[in-house]
N, C-alpha and C positions, 0 to 999 in steps of 0.2 A: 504493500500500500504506500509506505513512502517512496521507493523508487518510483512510484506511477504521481505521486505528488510530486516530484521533481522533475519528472518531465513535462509534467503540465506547465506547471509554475516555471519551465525553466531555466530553472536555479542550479549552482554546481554541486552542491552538497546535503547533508541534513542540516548542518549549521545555518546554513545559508537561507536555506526553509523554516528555520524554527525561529531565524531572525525576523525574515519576513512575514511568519505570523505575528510574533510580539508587535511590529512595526504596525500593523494594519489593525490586531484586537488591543492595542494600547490606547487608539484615541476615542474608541467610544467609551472607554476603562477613565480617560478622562473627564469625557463629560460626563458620566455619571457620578466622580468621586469631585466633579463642579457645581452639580446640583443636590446631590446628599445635605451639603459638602460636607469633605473631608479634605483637609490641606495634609495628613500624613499617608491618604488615599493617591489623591494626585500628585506629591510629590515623586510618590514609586511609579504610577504610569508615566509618568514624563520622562523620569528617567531611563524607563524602559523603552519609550519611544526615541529618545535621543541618541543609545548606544547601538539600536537596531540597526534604525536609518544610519548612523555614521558606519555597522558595520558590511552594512549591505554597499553603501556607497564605497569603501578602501576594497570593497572585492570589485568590485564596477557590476553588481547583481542587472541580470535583464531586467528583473523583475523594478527594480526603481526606474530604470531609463525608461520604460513600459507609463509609468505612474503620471509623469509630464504630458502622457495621451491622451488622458483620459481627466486632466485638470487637475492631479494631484500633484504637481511637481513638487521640485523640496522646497521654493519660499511657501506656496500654499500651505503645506505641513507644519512649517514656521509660523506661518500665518495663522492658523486654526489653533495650535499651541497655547499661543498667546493672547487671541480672543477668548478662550476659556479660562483664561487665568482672570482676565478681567472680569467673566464670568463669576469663578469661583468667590472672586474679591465682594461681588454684590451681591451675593447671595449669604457670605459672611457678615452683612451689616457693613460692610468698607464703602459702601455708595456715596457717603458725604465728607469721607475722610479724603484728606490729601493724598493718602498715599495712592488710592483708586484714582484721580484725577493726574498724577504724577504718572502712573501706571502707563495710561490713554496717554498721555504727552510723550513716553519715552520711546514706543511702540511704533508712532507715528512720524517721532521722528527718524526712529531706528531703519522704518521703512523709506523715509527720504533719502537717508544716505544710501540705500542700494541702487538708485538710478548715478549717482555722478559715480561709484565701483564700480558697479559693470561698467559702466560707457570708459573707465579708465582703462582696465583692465581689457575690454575688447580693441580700445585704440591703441593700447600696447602692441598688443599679439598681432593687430592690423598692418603695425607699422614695421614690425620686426621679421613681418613674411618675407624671403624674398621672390622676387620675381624669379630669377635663377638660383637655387642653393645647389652647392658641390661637394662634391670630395675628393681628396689628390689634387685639389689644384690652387695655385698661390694668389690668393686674391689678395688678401692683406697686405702685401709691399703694394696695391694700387687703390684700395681706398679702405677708408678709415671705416671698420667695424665695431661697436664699443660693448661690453660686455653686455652677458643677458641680464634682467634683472634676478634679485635673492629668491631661488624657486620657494618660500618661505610665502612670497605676494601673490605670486601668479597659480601656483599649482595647485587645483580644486579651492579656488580662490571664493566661489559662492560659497560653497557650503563650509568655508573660513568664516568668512563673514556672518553670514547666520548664525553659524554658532557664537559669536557673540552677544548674543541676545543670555545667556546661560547665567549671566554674572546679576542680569535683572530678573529674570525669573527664579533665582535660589534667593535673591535677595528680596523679594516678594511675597515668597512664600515665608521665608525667617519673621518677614513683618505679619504677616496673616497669624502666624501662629505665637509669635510674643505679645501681640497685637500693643508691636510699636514700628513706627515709620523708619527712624534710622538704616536698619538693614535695607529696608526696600531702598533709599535715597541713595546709599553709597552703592548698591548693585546696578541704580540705571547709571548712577554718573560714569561710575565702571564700563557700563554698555558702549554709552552715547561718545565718552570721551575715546575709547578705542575704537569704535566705530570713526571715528573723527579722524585717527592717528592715521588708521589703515588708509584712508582715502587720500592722506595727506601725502603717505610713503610712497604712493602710487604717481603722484605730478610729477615728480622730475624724470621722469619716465619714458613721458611722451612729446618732451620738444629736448631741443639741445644736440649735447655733442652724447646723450645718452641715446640719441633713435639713427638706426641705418641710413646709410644713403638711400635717394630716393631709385626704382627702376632705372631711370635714362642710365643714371652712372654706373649702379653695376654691370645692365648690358653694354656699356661702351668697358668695363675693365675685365666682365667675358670675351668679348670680342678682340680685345686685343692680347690675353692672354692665346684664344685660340690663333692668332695671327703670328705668335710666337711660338708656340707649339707646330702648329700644323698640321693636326692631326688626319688620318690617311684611311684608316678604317672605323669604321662607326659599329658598334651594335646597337640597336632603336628596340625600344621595349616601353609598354604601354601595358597596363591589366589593373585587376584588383587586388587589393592584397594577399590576398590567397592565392594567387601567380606567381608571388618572387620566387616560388623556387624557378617558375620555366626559364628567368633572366640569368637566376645564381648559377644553370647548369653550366652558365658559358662562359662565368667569371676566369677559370682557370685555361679556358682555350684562348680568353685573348688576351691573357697576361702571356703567352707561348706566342704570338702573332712576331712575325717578322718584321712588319711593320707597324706606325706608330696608332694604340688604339686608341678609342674613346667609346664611353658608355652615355648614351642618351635615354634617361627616361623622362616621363609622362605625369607619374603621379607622386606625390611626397611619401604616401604610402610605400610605395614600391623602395622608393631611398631610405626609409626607415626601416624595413625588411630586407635591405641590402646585404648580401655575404661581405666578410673580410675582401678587400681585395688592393693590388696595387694599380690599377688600372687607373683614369682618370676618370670622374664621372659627373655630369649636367644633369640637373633633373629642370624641366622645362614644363611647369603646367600650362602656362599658356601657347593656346596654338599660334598666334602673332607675334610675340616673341622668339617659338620657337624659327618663324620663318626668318625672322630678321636677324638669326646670328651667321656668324661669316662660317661657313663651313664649307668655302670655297678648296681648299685644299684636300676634300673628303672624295676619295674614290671608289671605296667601296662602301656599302650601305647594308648591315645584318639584321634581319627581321626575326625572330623566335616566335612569336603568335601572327593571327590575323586579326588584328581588331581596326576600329573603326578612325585610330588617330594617325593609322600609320600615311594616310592621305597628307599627312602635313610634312613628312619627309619624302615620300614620292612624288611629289610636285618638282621638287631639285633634277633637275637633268644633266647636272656636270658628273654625280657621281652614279655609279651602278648599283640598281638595289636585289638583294638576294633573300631568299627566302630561306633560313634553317632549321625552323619549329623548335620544338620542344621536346621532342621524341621521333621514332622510327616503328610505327603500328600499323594493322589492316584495318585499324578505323578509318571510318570516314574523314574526320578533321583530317588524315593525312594527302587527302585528294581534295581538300578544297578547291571549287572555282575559284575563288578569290584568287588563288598563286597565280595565275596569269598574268597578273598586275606586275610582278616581278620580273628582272631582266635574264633572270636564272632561279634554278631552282636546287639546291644543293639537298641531297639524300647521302645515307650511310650507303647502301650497297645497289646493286642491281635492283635488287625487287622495289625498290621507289620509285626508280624510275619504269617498269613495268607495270608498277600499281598506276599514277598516271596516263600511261598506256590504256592501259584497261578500261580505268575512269573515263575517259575521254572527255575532258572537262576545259581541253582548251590550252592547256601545259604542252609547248613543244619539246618534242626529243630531244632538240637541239640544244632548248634551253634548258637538260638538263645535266650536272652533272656530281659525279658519285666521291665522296671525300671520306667515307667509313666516319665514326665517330669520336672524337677525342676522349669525352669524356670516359670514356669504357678503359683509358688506359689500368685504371685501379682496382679491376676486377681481376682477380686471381684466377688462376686452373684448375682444375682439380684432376685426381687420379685415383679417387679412392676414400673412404672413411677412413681415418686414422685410426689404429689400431685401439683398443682400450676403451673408445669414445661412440657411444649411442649416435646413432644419425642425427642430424637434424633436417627438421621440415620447414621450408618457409611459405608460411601463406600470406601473400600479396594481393587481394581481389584491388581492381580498381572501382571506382563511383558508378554511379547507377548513370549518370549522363542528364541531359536536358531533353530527351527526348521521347523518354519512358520505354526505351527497346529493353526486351527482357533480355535479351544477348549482351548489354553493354554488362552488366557484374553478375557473379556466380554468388554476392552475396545473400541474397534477397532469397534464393529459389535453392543453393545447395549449400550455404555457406555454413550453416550447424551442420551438416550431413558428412562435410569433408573432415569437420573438428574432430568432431563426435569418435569417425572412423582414426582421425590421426592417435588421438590421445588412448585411446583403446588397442590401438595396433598391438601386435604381438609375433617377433620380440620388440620390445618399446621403440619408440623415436619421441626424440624433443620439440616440441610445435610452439614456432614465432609466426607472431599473427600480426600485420605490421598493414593496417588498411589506405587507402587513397585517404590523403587529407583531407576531399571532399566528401566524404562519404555521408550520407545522409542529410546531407543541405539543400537536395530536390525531393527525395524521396522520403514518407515517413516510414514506410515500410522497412527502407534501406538501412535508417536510423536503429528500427527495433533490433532488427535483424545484427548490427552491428554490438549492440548492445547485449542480447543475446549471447551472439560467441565468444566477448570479453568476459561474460561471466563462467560460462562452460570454460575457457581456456586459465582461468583464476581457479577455478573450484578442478580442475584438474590438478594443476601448480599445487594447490595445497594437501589434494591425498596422495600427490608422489611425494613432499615433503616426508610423511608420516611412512611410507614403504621404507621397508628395512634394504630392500634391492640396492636404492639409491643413495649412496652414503658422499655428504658434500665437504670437502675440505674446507673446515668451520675456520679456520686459522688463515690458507688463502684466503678467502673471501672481505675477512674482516681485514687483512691486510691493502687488500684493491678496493676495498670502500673506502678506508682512510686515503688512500690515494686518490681516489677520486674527486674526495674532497679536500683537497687539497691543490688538486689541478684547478677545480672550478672556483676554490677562491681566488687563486691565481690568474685566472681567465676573466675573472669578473671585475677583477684590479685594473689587467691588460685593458679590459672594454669599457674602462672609468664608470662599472654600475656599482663600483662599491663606494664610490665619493667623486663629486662633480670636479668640475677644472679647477686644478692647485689645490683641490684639498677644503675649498670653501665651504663645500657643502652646495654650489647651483647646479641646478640640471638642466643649464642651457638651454638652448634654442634653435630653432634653426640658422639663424643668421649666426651664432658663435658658434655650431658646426660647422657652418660654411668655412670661418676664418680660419676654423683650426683643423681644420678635417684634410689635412697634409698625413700622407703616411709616413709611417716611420717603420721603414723598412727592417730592421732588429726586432719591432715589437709583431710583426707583423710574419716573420718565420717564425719568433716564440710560439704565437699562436696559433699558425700550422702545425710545431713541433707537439705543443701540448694537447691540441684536438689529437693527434694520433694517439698519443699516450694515453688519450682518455678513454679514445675509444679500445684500444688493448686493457684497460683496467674495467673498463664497463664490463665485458664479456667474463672477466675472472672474477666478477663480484658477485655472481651467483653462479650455481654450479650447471656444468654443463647438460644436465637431465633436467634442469628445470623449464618449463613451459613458459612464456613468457608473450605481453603484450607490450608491443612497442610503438609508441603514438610519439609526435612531434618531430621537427628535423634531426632531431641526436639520437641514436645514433643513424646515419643515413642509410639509404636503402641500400649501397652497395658493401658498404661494414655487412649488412645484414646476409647479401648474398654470398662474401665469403664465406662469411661461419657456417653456413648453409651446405648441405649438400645434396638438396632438389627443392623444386619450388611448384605449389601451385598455383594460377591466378587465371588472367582472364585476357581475352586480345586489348593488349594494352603495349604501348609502347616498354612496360617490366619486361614483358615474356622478350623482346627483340632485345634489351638488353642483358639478359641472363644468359641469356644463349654464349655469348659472349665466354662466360664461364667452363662452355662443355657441360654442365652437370644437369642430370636428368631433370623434366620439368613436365608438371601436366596443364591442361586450358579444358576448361569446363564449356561444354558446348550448353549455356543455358537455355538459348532460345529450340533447341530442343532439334537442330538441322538436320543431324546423323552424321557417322563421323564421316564417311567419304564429302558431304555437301558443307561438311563446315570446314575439311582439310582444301575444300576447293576453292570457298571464299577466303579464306586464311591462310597468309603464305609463313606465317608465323610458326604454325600449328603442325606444320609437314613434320617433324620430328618428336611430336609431344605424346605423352598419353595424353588419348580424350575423354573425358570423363561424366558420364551423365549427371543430372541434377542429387541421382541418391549416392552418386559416389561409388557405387559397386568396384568399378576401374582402379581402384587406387592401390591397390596389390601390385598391380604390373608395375607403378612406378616404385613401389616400397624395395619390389625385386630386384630393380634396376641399380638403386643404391647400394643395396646389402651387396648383389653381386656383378662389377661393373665389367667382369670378361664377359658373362652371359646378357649383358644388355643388347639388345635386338637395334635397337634406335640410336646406339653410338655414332656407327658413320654417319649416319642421317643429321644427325647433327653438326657435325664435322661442314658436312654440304654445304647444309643451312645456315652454316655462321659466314660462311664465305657469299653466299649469295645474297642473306640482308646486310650483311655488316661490311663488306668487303676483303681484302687481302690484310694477310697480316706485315706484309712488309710494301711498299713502302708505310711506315707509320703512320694513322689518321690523321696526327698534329702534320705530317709534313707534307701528306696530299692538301691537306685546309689550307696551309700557307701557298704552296701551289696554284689552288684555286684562288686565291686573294689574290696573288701575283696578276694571274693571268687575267682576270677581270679588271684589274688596277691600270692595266695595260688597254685593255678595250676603252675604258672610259677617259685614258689619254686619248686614245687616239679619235673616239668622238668628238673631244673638245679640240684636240688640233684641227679637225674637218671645219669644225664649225666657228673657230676664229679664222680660218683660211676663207670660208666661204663667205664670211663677213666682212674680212680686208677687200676680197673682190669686187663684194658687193657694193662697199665705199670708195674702190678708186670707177667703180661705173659709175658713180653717183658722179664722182667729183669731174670727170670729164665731160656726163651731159652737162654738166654746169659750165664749162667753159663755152663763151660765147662765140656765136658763129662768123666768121670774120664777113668784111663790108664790101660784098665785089663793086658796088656801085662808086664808092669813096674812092678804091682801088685803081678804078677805070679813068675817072674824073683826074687821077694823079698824073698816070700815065699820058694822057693827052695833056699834061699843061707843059 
C-alpha cells in the first residue's frame, strides 16, 4: 500500500510521503487548534507544517512543485499560516490588544517586502545569464567578469525569505500565551528588520562593477577568441536533459580529433550535464546569436541527434555538415529522413549504410561513409569465464519509445520472465539489471514493469546473501568500500561540490563558470585516473554472486559489459555495441515476429539467441557461456562484428580523422569554387561598367 502511495503521490521515498502528509493534514490541524483555541495546539501544527514543507522543499519533492498548480504554492502556505494566527489571536480575546493590531501590521508589511526580493533577486539571475556561457575557453583576459553573489542570497532565496516570518510567529504565540506583548514586538521587529536587511544585501547586486557585461561584448570577446583559435571541427548538439549522454559519447573522440575541435550546444541544461572534458565548448541558447558568431574557419560540422535546432547551423555553407547519431541500431531513428539534410552520412560499418539502402529515405550511397566507432575502443574480449567465478548476466532492455511498438522493449511483455529465469538458473549466474534511462517516462506500464524487476532482482540479492553456497570476502569488500569512499571524496573536491570557489563557501553561477571554467589539464587526468579506480573498486565492493541493480551514469554501461559475460536486451543501438565484445548475447523478439522474420528485419540479431516473450530460449544462451568451444553462434558473431562495426584495423579513431580530413578538404574546395566564381563575377561586373568609348567625338577629331 505505501509503494502504491508513492507512486501516486510521486514522491521518492516513505519519508518523503509521511512528510507530505504532515504538510497537507497540518493546516486544517491549524485551524482547528485556531478556533478551539489552543496556542500549545497550534504551536505543534505549525511547527509541523514548517519542517514538512522545508523538508519536502531541500529534496525538490514533485509533490510541492505540483502545489503552485493548483494555488497552493509556498507564499500561499505562508500566507494561510499566518492568517490563522491572527485568527487564533481573536478568538483568544487579542482583538483590541496591540499586539493583534501589531500582528496585521507586520504581516502586511512582511508581505511588501516580497515584491522589491523577488524582483531583486530575479534581476540578479537576469543579469548574470549569459548570452554565451563556456568552458575551456579564456574569456577573462577580454572582459571583466565579477564574482557570483554569496549562494547564502540567491539559492532557494523564496522560501529564505519566508521563513523569516518564524521569528514573528514564535514571538506571537510567547505573547498569546504569557498574554504579554513584549515577545510578540521583539519577534516582528526581528521579522521586519531582517526582512529589510535581506532586500538591502541584495542592491549592490544589480548595477555596478558587480553585474556582467552586457550581450554585445561578450559576443564580440567570443568572436574574437574564436578568431584566434580557429576552430576546424565542430560537434552541434541540441536535446533535453536527458540527452547529454548522446553528446558525452563523443567527448573523448574529439579530444582524439587531429584537428582543432569545438563543442557547440543549445541548451544550459545540456552544459550543466556536460562530461569532464578538454575540448573547448559554447553553449548558445539563442538561435541569432548563434548565427552571428564567426565560425568562419569551421569545416567540418558533427551532428549526434536530429532535432529541430540543428536548422540554425545548417544554414552555414562554408563548412560540411555530417550526421553521426548516437548509436548504430535496426531502429528506425537510424534511417531517419531527416539525414538527407546532411552532406554525408557517417555509420560504424556496412550495415548503415545498407540499412539506408533499404530505407530508401532519400540518403545517397554516395553520401555515405563507414568510420567503425571510437567509442567501442574500451570494450574488452572475452575468451571465457574465468575460472573460480559464477557467470554473469547483463540485462540491458532499452525504453519503450514514443510510439507505443510493443517491439521497441522486452520490458513490458518479458522482462520478469527473463529475471525470474536468470536468478533461478541452475548452476547459478549473477544478474545486473542496468535499464534505459528513459524507461518508463512514456509508458506506465513500462514504469511498473521496471519497478517490478528491481524488486525481484533485490529480493533475489538478499536470499543469495543468506545461501551458505555463496561465501563473500567480508574483509575485501569493506576494504573497496573504504576506497570508494575515498575516491568520491576526492572526486567531489576535484569537481568543487564539496566547497565553492577558494573555499568561500559560493556556488557560483553561470557567468563565474564561464570565467573560470578553463581546464586544468592535471586535475583533469586525476579525474580520468580516479573514475577508473572507482570503477575497479565499485565491482570489489560486493561480491561477485551478488545480483545487482544498476541505475545512473556510474558505473557506465561498458564497465558493465566487461564484467559481463552475455547480455540480454532488445534492438537497440546496446546489442551493436556488445557485439563488439564477442560475448554471447540474446534480443527478445517482443513484438512476437518469429525468429526467421525478426532475424530479417534485424541485422543486429543475425548472431543472437532469440528469445520469446516467456523466455523459454535462455538455456541456449546460459550454454553458450558455460561452454564457449560448443557455442554454435561464435563465428557468427565474429561476421557480424565486422559487418556493423567494421574492420579492426585501421582503428575507428583513425578512419574518423580520415573522414574529417577528407570532408575538410571538400569544403575547401567548395569555398575556393565559390570565391573564384565571385572574383569573376566582379571583374564582369566591373568591365560592363567601363564606358563605351565616343566614335562620334572620335571622328569629329580626326577631320579637324
Amino acid at each position: 500500500m505505501i509503494s502504491t502511495a508513492i507512486r501516486v503521490a510521486r514522491v521518492g521515498s516513505p519519508a518523503e510521503l509521511a512528510a507530505a502528509a504532515l504538510m497537507i493534514l497540518g493546516f486544517p490541524a491549524l485551524m482547528l487548534a485556531a478556533l478551539v483555541p489552543s496556542v500549545p495546539a497550534f504551536a505543534a501544527a505549525a511547527a509541523v507544517t514548517y519542517l514538512a514543507d522545508h523538508y519536502l522543499h531541500r529534496k525538490g519533492s514533485y509533490l510541492v512543485n505540483r502545489l503552485s498548480k493548483v494555488r497552493a504554492g509556498l507564499s500561499i502556505r505562508f500566507l494561510i499560516r499566518q492568517l490563522l494566527l491572527i485568527l487564533l489571536l481573536a478568538r483568544l480575546g487579542f482583538a483590541d490588544d496591540l499586539i493583534y493590531y501589531g500582528a496585521i501590521a507586520c504581516f502586511i508589511a512582511f508581505y511588501g517586502l516580497q515584491a522589491p526580493h523577488g524582483a531583486l533577486v530575479t534581476l540578479i539571475r537576469n543579469r548574470r545569464r549569459m548570452p554565451v556561457a563556456t568552458r575551456n575557453i579564456d574569456l577573462a583576459s577580454r572582459i571583466r567578469i565579477p564574482d557570483a553573489p554569496p549562494r547564502r542570497l540567491l539559492h532557494r532565496s523564496a522560501e529564505k525569505m519566508l521563513h523569516l516570518d518564524l521569528a514573528a510567529v514564535a514571538g506571537i504565540l510567547v505573547s498569546a500565551a504569557l498574554e504579554s506583548g513584549v515577545a510578540g514586538f521583539i519577534g516582528i521587529g526581528v521579522t521586519v528588520g531582517l526582512g529589510c536587511l535581506y532586500v538591502v544585501a541584495l542592491v549592490p547586486y544589480v548595477r555596478g562593477r558587480k553585474v556582467p557585461p552586457n550581450a554585445e561584448t561578450v559576443l564580440a570577446a567570443v568572436d574574437d577568441w574564436l578568431r584566434e583559435y580557429r576552430p576546424e571541427t565542430v560537434l552541434y548538439f541540441s536535446g533535453s536533459k536527458d540527452s547529454a549522454y548522446q553528446v558525452n559519447m563523443w567527448l573523448e573522440t574529439m579530444e582524439q580529433l587531429d584537428s582543432k575541435p569545438l563543442i557547440i550546444l543549445r541548451e544550459r541544461v545540456i552544459l550543466n550535464n556536460l562530461a569532464p572534458t578538454t575540448v573547448p565548448v559554447i553553449c548558445v541558447p539563442g538561435g541569432v546569436h548563434l548565427m552571428n558568431l564567426d565560425l568562419t574557419n569551421v569545416r567540418v560540422a558533427l551532428y549526434a541527434a536530429n532535432v529541430g535546432k540543428n536548422i540554425h547551423l545548417l544554414r552555414v555553407p562554408t563548412m560540411k555538415h555530417v550526421f553521426i547519431g548516437h548509436g548504430d541500431s535496426d531502429k528506425l531513428a537510424s534511417v531517419n529522413p531527416y539525414s538527407k539534410v546532411y552532406d554525408e552520412v557517417w555509420t560504424a560499418g556496412r550495415a548503415g549504410r545498407d540499412r539506408y539502402a533499404i530505407a530508401d529515405v532519400g540518403v545517397r550511397d554516395d553520401d555515405i561513409v563507414e568510420v567503425g566507432r571510437p567509442q567501442l575502443a574500451p570494450i574488452q574480449g572475452w575468451s571465457g569465464v574465468p575460472e573460480g567465478r559464477i557467470p554473469t548476466v547483463l540485462y540491458a532492455p532499452t525504453w519503450e519509445g514514443w510510439d507505443g511498438n510493443p517491439g521497441n522493449t522486452s520490458i513490458v511483455l518479458a522482462g520478469e520472465n527473463i529475471v525470474k529465469k536468470l536468478v533461478k538458473a541452475d548452476p547459478p549466474v549473477r544478474v545486473l539489471y542496468k535499464p534505459h534511462p528513459f524507461t518508463g517516462t512514456v509508458s506506465k506500464e513500462a514504469g511498473a514493469a521496471h519497478r517490478r524487476i528491481v524488486a525481484l532482482v533485490e529480493r533475489a540479492a538478499t536470499e543469495r546473501a543468506t545461501d551458505s553456497r555463496f561465501q563473500a570476502d567480508g574483509a575485501a569488500q569493506t576494504a573497496a568500500k573504504a576506497e570508494l569512499a575515498r575516491i568520491e571524496a576526492r572526486l567531489a573536491e576535484l569537481s568543487g561540490k564539496s566547497k565553492g570557489k577558494g573555499g568561500k563557501g559560493n556556488g557560483g553561477d553561470e557567468a563565474e563558470a564561464t570565467r573560470d571554467g578553463l581546464v586544468d589539464i592535471a586535475r583533469h587526468e586525476e579525474v580520468a585516473r580516479l573514475r577508473a579506480e572507482w570503477n575497479a573498486a565499485y565491482w570489489r565492493s560486493f561480491g561477485g554472486h551478488e545480483h545487482r541493480v544498476i541505475t545512473g551514469a556510474e558505473p557506465r554501461l561498458y564497465d558493465c559489459f566487461n564484467v559481463s559475460d552475455a547480455m540480454v536486451s532488445d534492438i537497440s543501438s546496446v546489442v551493436s555495441d556488445f557485439i563488439a565484445s564477442g560475448k554471447p548475447y540474446a534480443v527478445t523478439d517482443s513484438a512476437e515476429l518469429g525468429v526467421e522474420e525478426f532475424k530479417r528485419q534485424n541485422t543486429a540479431v543475425r548472431a543472437a539467441t532469440i528469445l520469446s516473450n516467456g523466455a523459454a530460449e535462455l538455456g541456449e544462451l546460459l550454454d553458450a557461456v558455460r561452454d564457449p568451444a560448443g557455442d554454435p553462434l561464435a563465428e557468427d558473431r565474429g561476421d557480424l562484428k565486422r559487418y556493423l562495426l567494421g574492420p579492426d584495423e585501421p582503428t575507428s579513431i583513425e578512419q574518423f580523422n580520415t573522414a574529417v580530413a577528407n570532408l575538410a578538404t571538400k569544403a575547401d574546395r567548395r569555398n575556393v569554387g565559390q570565391e573564384s566564381r565571385a572574383a569573376a563575377g566582379a571583374a564582369e561586373a566591373e568591365l560592363a561598367a567601363v564606358p563605351a568609348p565616343r566614335v562620334a567625338a572620335a571622328e569629329d577629331d580626326v577631320t579637324a
